[in-house]
N, C-alpha and C positions, 0 to 999 in steps of 0.2 A: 870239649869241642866248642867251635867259634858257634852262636846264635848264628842263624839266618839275617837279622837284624839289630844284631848288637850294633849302637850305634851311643858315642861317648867316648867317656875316659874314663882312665883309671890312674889314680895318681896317689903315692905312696903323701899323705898330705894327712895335716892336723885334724880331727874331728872336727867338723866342721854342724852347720845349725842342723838341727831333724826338720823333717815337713811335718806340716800340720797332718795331726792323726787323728784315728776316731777313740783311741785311748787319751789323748790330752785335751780332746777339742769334741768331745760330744756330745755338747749341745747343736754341732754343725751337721750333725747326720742326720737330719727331717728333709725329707725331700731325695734322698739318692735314690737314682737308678737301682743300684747290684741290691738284691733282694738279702742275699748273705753272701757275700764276698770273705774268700781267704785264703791265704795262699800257703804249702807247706814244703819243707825241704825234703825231695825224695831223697835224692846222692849227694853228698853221703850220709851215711846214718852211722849214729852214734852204734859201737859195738864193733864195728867192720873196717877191716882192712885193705885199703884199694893200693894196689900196686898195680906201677902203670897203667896199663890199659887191659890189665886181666880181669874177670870177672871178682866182687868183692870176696873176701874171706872173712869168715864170722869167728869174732877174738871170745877170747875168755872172759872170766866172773871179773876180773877188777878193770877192766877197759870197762865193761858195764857200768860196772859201781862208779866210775871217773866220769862215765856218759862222754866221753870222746869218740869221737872217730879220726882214723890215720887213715891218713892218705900220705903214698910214696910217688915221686914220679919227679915230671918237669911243670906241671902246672895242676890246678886244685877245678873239676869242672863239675859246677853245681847245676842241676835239675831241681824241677820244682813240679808240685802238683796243684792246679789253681782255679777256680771259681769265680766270674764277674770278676777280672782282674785285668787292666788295660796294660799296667807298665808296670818293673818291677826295678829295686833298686837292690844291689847286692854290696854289703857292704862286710871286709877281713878288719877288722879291730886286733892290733898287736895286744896280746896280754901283757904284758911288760911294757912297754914303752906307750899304748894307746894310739898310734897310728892308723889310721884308718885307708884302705884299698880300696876303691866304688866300682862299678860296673855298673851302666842301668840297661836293661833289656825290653824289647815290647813284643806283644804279642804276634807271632807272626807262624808261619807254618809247623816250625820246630817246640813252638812251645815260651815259656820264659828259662833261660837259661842264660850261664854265665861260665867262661873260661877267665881263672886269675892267675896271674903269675906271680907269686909271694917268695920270698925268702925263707927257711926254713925255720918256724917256730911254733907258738901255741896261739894259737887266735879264737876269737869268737865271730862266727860267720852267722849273719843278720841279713834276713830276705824282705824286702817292703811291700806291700802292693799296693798300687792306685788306682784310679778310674781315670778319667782323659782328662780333668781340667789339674790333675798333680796331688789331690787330696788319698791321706794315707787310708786304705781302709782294711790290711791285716797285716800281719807278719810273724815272724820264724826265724828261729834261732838255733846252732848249734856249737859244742866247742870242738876245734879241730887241730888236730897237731900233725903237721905239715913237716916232711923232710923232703926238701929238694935233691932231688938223684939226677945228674945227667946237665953237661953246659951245654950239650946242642937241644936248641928246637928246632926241631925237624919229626916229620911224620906223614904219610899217608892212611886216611881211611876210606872206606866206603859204607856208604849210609845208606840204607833201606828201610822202608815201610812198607809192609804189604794190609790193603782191607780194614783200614783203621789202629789196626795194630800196634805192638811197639816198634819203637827203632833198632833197630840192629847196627852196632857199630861192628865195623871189620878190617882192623888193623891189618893191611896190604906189608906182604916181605920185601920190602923196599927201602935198605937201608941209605944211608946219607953217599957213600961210594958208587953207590948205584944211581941215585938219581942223578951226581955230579957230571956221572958217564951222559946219562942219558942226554943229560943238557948239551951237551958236544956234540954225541953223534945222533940224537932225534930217534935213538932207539925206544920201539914200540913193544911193552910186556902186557900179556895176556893174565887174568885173574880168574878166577871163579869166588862168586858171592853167595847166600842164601838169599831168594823171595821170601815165594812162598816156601819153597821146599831148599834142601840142601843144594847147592852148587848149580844154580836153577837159571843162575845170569852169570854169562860173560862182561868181561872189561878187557879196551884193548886202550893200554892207556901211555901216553907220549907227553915228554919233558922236549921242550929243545928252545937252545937260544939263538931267533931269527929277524928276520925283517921284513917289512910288509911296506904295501905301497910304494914299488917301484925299488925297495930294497934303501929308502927314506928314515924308516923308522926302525929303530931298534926293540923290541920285544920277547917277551917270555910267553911262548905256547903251552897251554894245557889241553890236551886232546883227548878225548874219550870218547870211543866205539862202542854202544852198549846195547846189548843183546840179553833179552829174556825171554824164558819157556813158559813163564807164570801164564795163571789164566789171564789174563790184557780186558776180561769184562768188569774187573774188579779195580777199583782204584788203588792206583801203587804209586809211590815216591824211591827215588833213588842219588845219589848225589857225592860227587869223588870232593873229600877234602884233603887239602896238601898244606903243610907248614913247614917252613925253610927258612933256614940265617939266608939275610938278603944278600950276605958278600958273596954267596955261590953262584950269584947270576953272572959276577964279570973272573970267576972261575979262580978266586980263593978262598981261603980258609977259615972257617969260624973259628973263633977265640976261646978262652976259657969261659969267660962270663960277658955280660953284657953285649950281647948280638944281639941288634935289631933283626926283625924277622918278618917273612910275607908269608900272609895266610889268604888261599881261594878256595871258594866252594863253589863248584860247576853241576847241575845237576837237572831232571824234569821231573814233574807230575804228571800223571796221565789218570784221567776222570774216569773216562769212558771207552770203550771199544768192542771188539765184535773176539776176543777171544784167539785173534790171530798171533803170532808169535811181531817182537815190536822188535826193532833194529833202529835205535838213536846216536845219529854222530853228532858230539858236542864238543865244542872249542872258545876257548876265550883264551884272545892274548892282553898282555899289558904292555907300555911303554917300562925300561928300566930304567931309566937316567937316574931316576930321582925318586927317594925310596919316600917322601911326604909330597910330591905332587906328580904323579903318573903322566905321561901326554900321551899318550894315546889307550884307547880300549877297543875291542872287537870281541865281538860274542855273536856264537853259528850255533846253528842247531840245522841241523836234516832228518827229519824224520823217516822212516821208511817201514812198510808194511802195516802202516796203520791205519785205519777205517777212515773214511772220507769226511763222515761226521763229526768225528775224536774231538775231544781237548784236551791241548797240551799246554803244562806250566811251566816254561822255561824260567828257574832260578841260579843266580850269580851270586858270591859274598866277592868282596877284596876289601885283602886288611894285610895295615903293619901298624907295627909296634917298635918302637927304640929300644937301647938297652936296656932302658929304664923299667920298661914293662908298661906304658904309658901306648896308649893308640893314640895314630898321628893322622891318620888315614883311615876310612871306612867309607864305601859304598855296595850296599846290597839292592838288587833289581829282581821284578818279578814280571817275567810276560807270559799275560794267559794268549794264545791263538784258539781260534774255533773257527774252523777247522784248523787242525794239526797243518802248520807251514814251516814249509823250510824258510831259515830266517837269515841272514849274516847282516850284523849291526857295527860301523865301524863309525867311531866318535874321536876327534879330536876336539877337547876341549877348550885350550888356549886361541882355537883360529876359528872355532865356530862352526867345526865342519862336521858333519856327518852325514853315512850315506847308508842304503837298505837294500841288499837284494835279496829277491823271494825264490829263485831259482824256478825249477818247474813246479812248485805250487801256487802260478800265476796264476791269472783266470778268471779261479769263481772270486765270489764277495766274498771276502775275510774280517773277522773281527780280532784287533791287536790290543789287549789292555795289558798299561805297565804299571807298575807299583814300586816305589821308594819306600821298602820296610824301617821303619824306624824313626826317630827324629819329629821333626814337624812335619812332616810330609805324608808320617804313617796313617792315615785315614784317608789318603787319595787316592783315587785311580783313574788313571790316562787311560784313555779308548778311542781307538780307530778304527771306523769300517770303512773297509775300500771296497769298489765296486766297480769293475773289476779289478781284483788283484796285479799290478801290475810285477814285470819281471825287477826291476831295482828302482829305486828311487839315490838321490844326494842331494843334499844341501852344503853349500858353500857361503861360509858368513865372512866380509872382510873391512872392518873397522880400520885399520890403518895401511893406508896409501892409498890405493885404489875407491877407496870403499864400495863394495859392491856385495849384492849376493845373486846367485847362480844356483837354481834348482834345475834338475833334469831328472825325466821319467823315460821308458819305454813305450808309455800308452797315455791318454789320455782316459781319467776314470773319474767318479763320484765319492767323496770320500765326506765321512761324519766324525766331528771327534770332539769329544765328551771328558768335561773334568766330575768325578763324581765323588761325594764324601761318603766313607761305609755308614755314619751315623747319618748325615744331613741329605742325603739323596743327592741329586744331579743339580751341578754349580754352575756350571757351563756348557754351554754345544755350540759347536759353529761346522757350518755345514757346506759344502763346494757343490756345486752341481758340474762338471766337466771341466775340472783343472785337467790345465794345458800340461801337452810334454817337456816345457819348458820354459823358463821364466828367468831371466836376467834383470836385474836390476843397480841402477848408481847412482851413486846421487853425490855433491860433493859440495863445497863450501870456501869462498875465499875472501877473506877477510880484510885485503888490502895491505897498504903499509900505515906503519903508526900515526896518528894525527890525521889522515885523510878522510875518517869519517865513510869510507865508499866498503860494500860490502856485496858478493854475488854468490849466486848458488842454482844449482840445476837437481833434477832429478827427472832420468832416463826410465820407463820403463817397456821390455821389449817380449814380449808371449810369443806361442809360436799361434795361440788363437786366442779369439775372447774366453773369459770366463760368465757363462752361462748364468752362475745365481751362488753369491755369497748370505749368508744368515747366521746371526748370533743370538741367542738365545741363554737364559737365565732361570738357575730355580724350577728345572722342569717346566719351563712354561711351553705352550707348544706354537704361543705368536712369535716370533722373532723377534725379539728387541729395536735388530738393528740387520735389513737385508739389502741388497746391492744386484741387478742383474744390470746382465748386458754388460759387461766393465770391458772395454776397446783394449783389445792386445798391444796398439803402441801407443806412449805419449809421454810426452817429453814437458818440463815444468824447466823455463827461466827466469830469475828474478836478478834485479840489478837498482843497489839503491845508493846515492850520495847522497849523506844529508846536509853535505857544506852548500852544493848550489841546486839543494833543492830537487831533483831527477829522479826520476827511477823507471823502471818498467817491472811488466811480468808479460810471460810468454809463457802459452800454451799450443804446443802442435803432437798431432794425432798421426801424422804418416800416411793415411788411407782416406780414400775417397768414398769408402760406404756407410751409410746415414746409419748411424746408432742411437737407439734410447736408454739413455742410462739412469738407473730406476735406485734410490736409496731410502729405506723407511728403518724410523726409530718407532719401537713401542714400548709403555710400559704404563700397567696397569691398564685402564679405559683409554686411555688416548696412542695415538698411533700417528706419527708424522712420515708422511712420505714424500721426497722429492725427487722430478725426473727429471732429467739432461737431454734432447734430443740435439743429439752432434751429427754435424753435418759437416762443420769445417774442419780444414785440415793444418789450419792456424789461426790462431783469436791473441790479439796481442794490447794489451795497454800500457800507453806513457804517462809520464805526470811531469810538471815541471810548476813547486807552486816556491814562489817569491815571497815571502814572508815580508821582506822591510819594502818594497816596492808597491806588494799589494796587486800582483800581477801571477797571472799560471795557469795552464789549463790541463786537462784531463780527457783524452782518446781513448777509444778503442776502433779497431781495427782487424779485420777479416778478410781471410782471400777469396771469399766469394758473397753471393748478396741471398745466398737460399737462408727460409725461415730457419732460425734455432730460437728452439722452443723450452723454456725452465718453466715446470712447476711445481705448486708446492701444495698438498695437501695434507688437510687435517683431521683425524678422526676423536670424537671425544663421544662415548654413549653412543648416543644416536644422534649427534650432531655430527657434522659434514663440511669442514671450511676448505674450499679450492686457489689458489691465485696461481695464476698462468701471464706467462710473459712472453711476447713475440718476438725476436729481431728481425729483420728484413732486410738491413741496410750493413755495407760493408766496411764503412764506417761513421762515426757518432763523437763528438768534439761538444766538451764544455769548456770555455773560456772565461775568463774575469780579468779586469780591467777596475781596480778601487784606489780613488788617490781620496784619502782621509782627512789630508788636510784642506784640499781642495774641495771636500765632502760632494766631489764627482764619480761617478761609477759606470759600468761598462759590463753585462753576462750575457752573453750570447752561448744558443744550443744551437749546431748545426749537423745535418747528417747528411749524405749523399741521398740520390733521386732513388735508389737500388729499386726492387721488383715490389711494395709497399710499406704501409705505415709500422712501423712497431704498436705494439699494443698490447693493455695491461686488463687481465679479465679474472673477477671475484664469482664467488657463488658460495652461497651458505644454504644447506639441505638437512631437516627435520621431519622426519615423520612421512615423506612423502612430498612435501613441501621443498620447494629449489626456488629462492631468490638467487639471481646474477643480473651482471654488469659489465660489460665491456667497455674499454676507454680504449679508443682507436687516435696514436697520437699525429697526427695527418699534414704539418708543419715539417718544410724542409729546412727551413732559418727562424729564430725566433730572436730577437735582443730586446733587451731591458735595459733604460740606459734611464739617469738621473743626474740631475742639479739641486741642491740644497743651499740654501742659505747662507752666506757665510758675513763675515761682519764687514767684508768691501763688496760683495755683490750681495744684494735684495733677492734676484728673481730667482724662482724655483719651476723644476721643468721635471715631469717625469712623462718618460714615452715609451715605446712599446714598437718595434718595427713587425713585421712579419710576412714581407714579402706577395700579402694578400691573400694568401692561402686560409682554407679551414685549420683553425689551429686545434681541433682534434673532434671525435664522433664520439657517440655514447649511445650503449643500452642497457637498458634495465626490463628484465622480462622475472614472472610470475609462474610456475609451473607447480600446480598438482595432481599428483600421481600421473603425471606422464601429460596433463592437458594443460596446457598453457592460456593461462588465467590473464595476465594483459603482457604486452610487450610495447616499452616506448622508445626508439631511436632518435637519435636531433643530433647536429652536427650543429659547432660556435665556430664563427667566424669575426673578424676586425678588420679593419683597413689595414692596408701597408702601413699607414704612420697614423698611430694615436696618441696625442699629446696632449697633455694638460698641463698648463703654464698659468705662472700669478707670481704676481709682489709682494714679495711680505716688508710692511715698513712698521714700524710702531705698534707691531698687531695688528694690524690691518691688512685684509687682503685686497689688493686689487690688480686692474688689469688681467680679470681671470678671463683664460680662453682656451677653446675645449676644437679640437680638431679629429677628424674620423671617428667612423663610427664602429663602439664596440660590441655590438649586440649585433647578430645575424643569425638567426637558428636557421639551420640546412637541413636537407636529405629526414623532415621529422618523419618518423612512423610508428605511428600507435594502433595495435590493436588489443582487446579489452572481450576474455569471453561474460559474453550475457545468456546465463544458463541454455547454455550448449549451445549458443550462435554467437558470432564473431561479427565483433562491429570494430573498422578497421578507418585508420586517421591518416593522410599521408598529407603532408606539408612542407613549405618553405616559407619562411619567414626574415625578409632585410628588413630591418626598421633603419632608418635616418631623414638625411635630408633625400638622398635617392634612394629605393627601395619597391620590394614585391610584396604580395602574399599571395600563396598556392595554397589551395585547398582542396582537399577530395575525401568522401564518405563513403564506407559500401551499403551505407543504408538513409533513408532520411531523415535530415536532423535540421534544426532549428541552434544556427551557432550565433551564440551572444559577447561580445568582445566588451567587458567591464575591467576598472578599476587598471584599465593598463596606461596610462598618463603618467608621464614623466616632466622635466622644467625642459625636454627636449622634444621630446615628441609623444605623441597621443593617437591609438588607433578606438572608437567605440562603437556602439550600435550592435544590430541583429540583419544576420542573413538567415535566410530557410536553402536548404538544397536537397535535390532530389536524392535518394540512392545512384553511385557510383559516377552522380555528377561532378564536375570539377569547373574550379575558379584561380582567375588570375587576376590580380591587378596590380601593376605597376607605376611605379610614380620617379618624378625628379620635380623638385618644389624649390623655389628660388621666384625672383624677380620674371621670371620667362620660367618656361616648364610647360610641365606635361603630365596626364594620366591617362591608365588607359584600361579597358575591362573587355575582359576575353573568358569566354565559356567551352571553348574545342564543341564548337560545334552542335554543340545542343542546349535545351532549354536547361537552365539552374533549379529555378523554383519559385514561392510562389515573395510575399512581401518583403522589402530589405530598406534597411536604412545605416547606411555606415558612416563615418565621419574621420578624418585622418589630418590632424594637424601638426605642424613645426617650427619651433621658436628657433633660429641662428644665435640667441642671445645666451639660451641654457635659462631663463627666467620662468620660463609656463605661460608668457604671452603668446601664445600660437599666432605667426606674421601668416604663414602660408599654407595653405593645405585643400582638400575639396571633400567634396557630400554630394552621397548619391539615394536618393529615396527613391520608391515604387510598390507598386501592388504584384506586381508579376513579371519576375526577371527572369526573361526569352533568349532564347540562344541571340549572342550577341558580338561583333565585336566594335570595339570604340576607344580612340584616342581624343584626348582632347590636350587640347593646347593652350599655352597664352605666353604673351611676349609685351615686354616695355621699353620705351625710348626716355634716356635721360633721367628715370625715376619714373617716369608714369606709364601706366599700362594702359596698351594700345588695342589689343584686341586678345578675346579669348572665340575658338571656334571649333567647331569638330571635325578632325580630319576627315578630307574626303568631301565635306559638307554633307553625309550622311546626317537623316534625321536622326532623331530619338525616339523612344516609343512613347504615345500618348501621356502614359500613367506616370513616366520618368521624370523626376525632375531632379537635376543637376546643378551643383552649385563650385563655386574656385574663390576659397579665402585667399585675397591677395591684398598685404601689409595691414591685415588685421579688417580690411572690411572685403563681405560675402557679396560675390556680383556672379548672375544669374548663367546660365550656358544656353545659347551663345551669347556672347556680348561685344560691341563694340561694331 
C-alpha cells in the first residue's frame, strides 16, 4: 500500500552516494536527539510467502536456510517497525545487475512504509533511518525474490484502525470491470468492513466520471458513505484506497505492461466522541486532463451523528506513476477540525482559486489545522480559527489580464491563523479582528511604449466594511510584530511618472466621508514602532514636475477639503517613549525652485492656502515618568528665499527672505513629571515682509554692506516654571528693531534684569521690579522723529526701574537713537513721548498731552548719539 505521505521517487537508476551514517561517521553522533533510534523490516520476513494480498504463508527449511522471503503479486509493500526515526529511505538493489529502486517515506499517521514496483527478480531490500536534518542513524536489510503476477494495477482496499491497534487491510470484491462500469454509470456498492468487531462498519462507495463547477471542469469522484457501530469513545481511523491504470478514466484499456496509474487515499480519524454510532460522507474529486498535473481538486467531508465537541482528521493521498514505475505526482493533506465540520474544499491551482463551504456546521468558533505530510513541508501545520464559523468562504486570485482578487464570505467573523513547527513551536500568527464579507481587489500596471520612458499604475481596493484589527506576530511572541486597525473599506492608489520631462503624480482617494484612524505598529524584541493615519479626506493627491537641466520644478500637494489630518509616529524602546505628530490644515501646500547656476541666482518659495490653520510638527520623549515635548506651529502662508552670488561680471551679493509679514512659526517646549508640569515655554519668530542683506564683494573686500528688516520678533511668549508646587507664570511679546514693543506680565513679583542682549543693531538693558500679575508695555519707533511710549493697563508696576533701549541704522554698535527711563517707583501710568527734526536737526522732544511725569522719573531720548533731557526744546 501507498504511505500516507510517500513523497519522492523512485527510479530504476545506478546506485547512487549513501548518506552519511552513524556506522561510517561516528564520531558525528555526540549530541543527537533519538536516545537509541532504529528501525526494522516487519513485511516481509525472511521465511514467508506473500501472495497478493492474502495473509503470509510460512515456507519450509531451505527458504529458511536461503533467509529469503517471496513475495508474489503486482508490487513488493514494505512495513517497518521504528524508534526516534524521522524519515526513512527504501532502497531494491538488483542482485545481478546492481540497480537500485528508492522510495523515501516520513513519518506520518500510517507509519514508515513503502509500496515498490520492481520487475521480477532477486533483490536485496535496505531500509535507512534518519532524524530531520538527513543524518542516517539505523537500518535493515533483507534478501527478496520477487515474481511479478498481473499487468494491471488496479485494486480497492479499506483500511482500519481501531484503539491503537493494528491496521487491517481489506481487499474490497471490486474487480477492474466493475469499477470501469461504475465510472460510467456513478453506480454506488455497499461493503462491510471489520472495526472493532467483524462487519461492524459499512461503506457505500461510488466511482464516476463527472464535472463540477458549472459542468467546466472534467473530473474523477471518489465517494464514500461511511457508517460505523464501533464504540466512537475510542479513537479509530478508517480510509478507502483505490489504484487504477489511468487510461480507464477516458474509458479504455490498459495494456499489457507499462501503465501508468492513479492511486487516492480518501479517509478520517476520529479522536474523540460520546459513543454514539458516526455516519461520515467523504469525497474528493480530481481534474483528469493530465495524469502529471491535475487542475482541479475538491475534498468534502460531512460529518453526522457526532458529538459537538469531536475531532475529526480529515486525510487525502493522490498519486500516479508512469510506466515506468517512477512517481510523477504526489500530494497528501491532513485537516484536523475541532469541532467535527462539515468541509467542501475546492482548489484550482493554475488560476489561484479556491473556495470553502462549511454547510450547517457554521456558527460556532472552529479550529481548521492542515498538514502537507511529507517533503519539506512535513513539520508544518496550518491552523485556523474562525469565529464565527461562517457558512463558505472563496477566493479568487487573477494574474493575467484583469489582475485582480475577489474574496467572498456569508458573514463577517474573526479569524486567527497560525503557521506552527512540530519541533520548533509556533512560527507565525496573524490575526483579523472582523474581516469583511467581502473584499475585491486590482491593481494593474502600464508601462508605455518603448523609448517613452512614461510608466502608470493603480491599485483599487473595495470591502463591503473596514477591517477592525490586523496583527502579525512571530515565535510565539504574544506582542504583534506588525498590527494595523481601523484599515478604510475603499481606496484607491494612482501613480503616474515620465521620466523624459520630468512629471509625475500619485493619488490617493478613499470614496467616504467618515473620519478614520488608521493605526500600524512594528515590534520586535524591546522596541515597538507604531504609526497612525487619521484620514479625513476623501482625496490627497501630489505632483512633481522637477527640470533637471533648467534648474527649475516644484512639488504639490493637494486635498479636497481643509480638515486637520493627522500622521504620527511613535516609538517604544525599554521604558523610553519617542512621539512625532504632524498636522495638516491646509488643502493645499506647494514647494517651488527657481536655480539658474550659472547665473549663481536662485528662487524656493513654500506656499500653502489660508485653510482653517497652521500645520504643525510635535516631538515628545517620556522616561520614567518624565515627558519632555515641543511643538512647532508652522504659522506662514508664503515664505521665499531668494539669492544673488557673485559672479566674475557682477560683484554684488543679495540674500533676502520675503514673508509676507506674518509669524513665520510658534514653539513650545514644556516639562512634565508624573502628570505635573515642571515649566512650559511658548514664543512665536517673526520678520518683516522683506529682509535683505546686500554687499560687494571686490578683491576680498566687503563693502556697501546693508541690512534691511527686522529679523527677530518673539511673539505670543509664555512661560511657566513649577517652583515646588507653585507656578510662576511669563507672558510676553517682544519686537526688537528700529520700531518695536515689549509686553511683559508675571503671576508673582519679580525683579527682571535685561543683560548681555546688545547686538551692532540694537540693545535693550537695565532692571524693572513688577508686582504679581502686573503688566508692562512699551513701545517704540526711533529714527530722526519718533516716539516711545509706557503703559501699565491700569495699575501701579512696581517699585525702582532703570531701562535703557538703543539703535544703530548702521549695524556697527554706535547706538544713534534710543531713550532711558529711571525711577524709584513706577505708578500706574500712561505716556507717549515724542520728538521730531527739521533738515537734520531736532526741534523739539515733548510729552504727549503735555502730561507731567512723576517727580522720581527721569526720562531721557538718544538722538544722533547725544542724550537730551524729557521735555526738551
Amino acid at each position: 500500500m501507498v504511505s500516507l505521505a510517500t513523497f519522492a521517487q523512485e527510479a530504476e537508476t545506478q546506485p547512487d552516494a549513501v548518506a552519511p551514517s552513524a556506522y561510517n561517521q561516528g564520531q558525528n553522533t555526540a549530541g543527537r536527539t533519538n536516545s537509541d533510534p532504529s528501525i526494522t523490516i516487519e513485511s516481509p520476513k525472511a521465511g514467508y510467502l506473500y501472495l497478493f494480498k492474502l495473509p503470509p504463508i510460512k515456507m519450509g527449511v531451505i527458504s529458511n536456510l536461503l533467509g529469503y522471503a517471496v513475495v508474489i503479486g503486482r508490487s513488493v509493500n514494505l512495513d517497518t517497525v521504528y524508534t526516534d526515526i524521522h524519515h526513512s529511505r527504501f532502497a531494491a538493489k538488483r542482485v545481478v545487475t546492481g540497480w537500485e529502486t528508492v522510495r523515501w517515506d516520513y513519518r506520518t499517521l500510517d507509519g514508515l512504509s513503502a509500496d515498490l514496483s520492481l520487475t521480477s527478480g532477486l533483490y536485496t531490500i535496505t531500509v535507512s533511518g534518519y532524524d530531520e536534518t538527513n543524518y542516517e542513524l539505523a537500518k535493515d536489510s533483507i534478501k527478496l525474490l520477487y515474481l511479478r503476477i498481473g499487468g494491471e494495477d488496479f485494486g480497492v482496499w479499506v483500511n482500519t484502525k481501531y484503539d491503537g491497534g493494528e491496521t487491517i487491510s481489506t481487499p474490497l470484491e471490486l474487480g477492474m470491470n466493475d469499477f470501469a462500469s461504475m465510472l460510467n454509470t456513478g453506480e454506488t456498492k455497499r461493503f462491510s468492513v471489520p472495526m472493532q468487531s467483524n462487519d461492524d462498519t459499512q461503506i457505500d462507495l461510488r466511482f464516476i466520471r463527472t464535472k463540477i463547477m458549472n459542468n467546466t471542469e472534467k473530473v474523477v469522484e471518489t465517494k464514500c458513505n461511511i457508517v460505523t457501530t464501533c464504540d466512537t469513545s475510542k479513537q479509530y481511523e478508517i480510509s478507502i484506497e483505490v489504484r487504477f491504470p489511468f487510461v480507464l478514466l477516458d474509458g479504455g484499456q490498459p495494456a499489457e505492461n507499462n501503465n501508468p496509474y492513479f492511486s487516492t487515499k480518501v479517509g478520517y480519524q476520529s479522536w474523540t466522541g460520546e459513543g454514539t454510532p458516526n455516519c461520515v460522507n467523504t469525497t474528493f474529486y480530481v481534474g483528469r486532463d493530465n495524469i502529471s498535473d491535475p487542475r482541479v481538486f475538491r475534498l468534502s467531508v460531512i460529518p453526522e451523528n457526532i458529538a459537538s465537541d469531536s475531532k475529526l482528521t480529515f486525510f487525502t493521498t493522490y498519486l500516479t506513476v508512469d510506466g515506468t514505475g517512477n512517481e510523477i505526482f504526489q500530494r497528501t493533506y491532513s485537516i484536523d477540525f475541532e469541532p467535527a465540520t462539515e468541509l467542501t474544499i475546492t482548489s484550482i491551482p493554475r488560476e489561484a482559486k479556491i473556495s470553502y463551504e462549511f454547510g450547517k456546521s457554521a456558527g460556532v468558533q472552529t479550529k481548521i489545522s492542515l498538514r502537507a505530510q511529507g517533503g519539506i513541508l512535513d513539520d508544518i501545520i496550518q491552523s485556523f480559527t474562525l469565529d464565527p464559523l461562517p457558512s463558505y468562504m472563496a477566493f479568487d486570485l487573477t494574474l493575467i489580464g484583469s489582475r485582480e482578487f475577489l474574496y467572498e464570505c456569508n458573514q463577517p467573523y474573526n479569524i486567527s491563523y497560525s503557521l506552527d513547527s512540530i519541533q520548533n513551536g509556533n512560527l507565525v500568527c496573524f490575526m483579523v479582528t472582523d474581516l469583511p464579507e467581502r473584499i475585491h481587489a486590482s491593481w494593474g500596471l502600464n508601462l508605455g511604449t518603448l523609448g517613452d520612458l512614461a510608466a502608470s499604475s493603480f491599485a483599487d481596493l473595495d470591502m463591503s466594511h473596514e477591517v477592525k484589527r490586523l496583527a502579525l506576530s512571530f515565535f510565539g511572541n504574544d506582542r504583534p510584530f506588525i498590527s494595523l486597525e481601523n484599515f478604510p473599506r475603499k481606496l484607491r492608489f494612482e501613480n503616474a511618472v515620465n521620466l523624459l520631462d520630468g512629471t509625475g503624480n500619485i493619488t490617493v482617494m478613499r470614496g467616504l466621508n467618515e473620519t478614520r484612524t488608521l493605526s500600524v505598529c512594528i515590534a520586535h524584541n524591546d522596541m515597538a514602532v507604531t504609526k497612525s493615519f487619521e484620514l479625513k479626506n476623501n482625496f490627497v493627491q501630489m505632483n512633481w514636475k522637477i527640470d533637471l537641466v533648467n534648474g527649475t520644478g516644484f512639488v504639490n500637494i493637494t486635498r479636497d477639503s481643509e480638515s486637520i489630518i493627522t500622521m504620527s509616529t511613535e516609538i517604544e524602546y525599554k521604558n523610553w517613549t519617542f512621539v512625532k505628530t504632524v498636522e495638516l490644515c491646509n488643502s493645499r501646500l506647494e514647494l517651488s525652485w527657481d536655480i539658474n547656476r550659472q547665473q549663481r541666482t536662485g528662487q524656493v518659495i513654500l506656499s500653502r492656502d489660508v485653510g482653517l490653520g497652521s500645520p504643525m510638527l510635535s516631538f515628545s520623549i517620556t522616561h520614567e515618568g518624565w515627558t519632555l515635548a515641543d511643538t512647532l506651529e508652522f504659522s506662514n502662508n508664503y515664505l521665499e528665499l531668494y539669492w544673488q552670488l557673485p559672479t566674475s561680471t557682477n560683484t554684488h551679493v543679495e540674500l533676502g527672505l520675503i514673508t509676507e509679514g506674518g509669524q513665520m512659526f510658534h514653539n513650545t517646549i514644556s516639562l512634565v513629571d508624573n502628570g505635573i508640569e515642571l515649566f512650559h515655554i511658548g514664543v512665536g519668530i517673526k520678520t518683516d515682509d522683506h529682509y535683505v542683506i546686500s554687499w560687494d564683494y571686490i578683491n576680498g573686500l566687503i563693502t556697501n554692506f546693508q541690512w534691511s528688516g527686522k529679523l527677530f520678533r518673539l511673539t505670543d511668549v509664555d512661560i511657566r516654571v513649577n517652583l515646588a508646587g507653585e507656578m510662576f507664570t511669563v507672558s510676553a511679546d517682544i519686537d526688537v528693531g528700529q520700531s518695536g514693543s515689549i509686553e511683559l506680565q508675571f503671576n508673582k513679583a519679580v525683579a527682571v534684569t535685561f543683560a548681555d542682549t546688545a547686538s551692532q543693531t540694537f540693545k535693550i538693558q537695565g532692571v524693572v521690579s513688577l508686582n504679581a500679575t502686573r503688566r508692562l508695555h512699551l513701545g517704540w519707533e526711533l529714527g530722526e522723529s519718533g516716539y516711545f511710549t509706557i503703559y501699565t493697563f491700569g495699575e501701579p508696576l512696581g517699585d525702582a526701574f532703570n531701562l535703557e533701549v538703543g539703535y544703530d541704522p548702521q549695524h556697527t554698535g554706535s547706538y544713534q537713537y534710543g531713550f532711558r527711563l529711571m525711577g524709584q517707583h513706577f505708578i500706574q501710568i500712561t505716556r507717549t513721548i515724542q520728538w521730531y527734526s527739521v533738515n537734520g536737526s531736532l526741534v523739539r522732544i515733548w510729552i504727549l498731552g503735555d502730561q507731567p511725569l512723576p517727580g522720581d522719573w527721569t526720562l531721557q531720548v538718544l538722538w544722533n548719539s547725544q542724550w537730551y533731557s524729557v521735555p526738551w526744546g
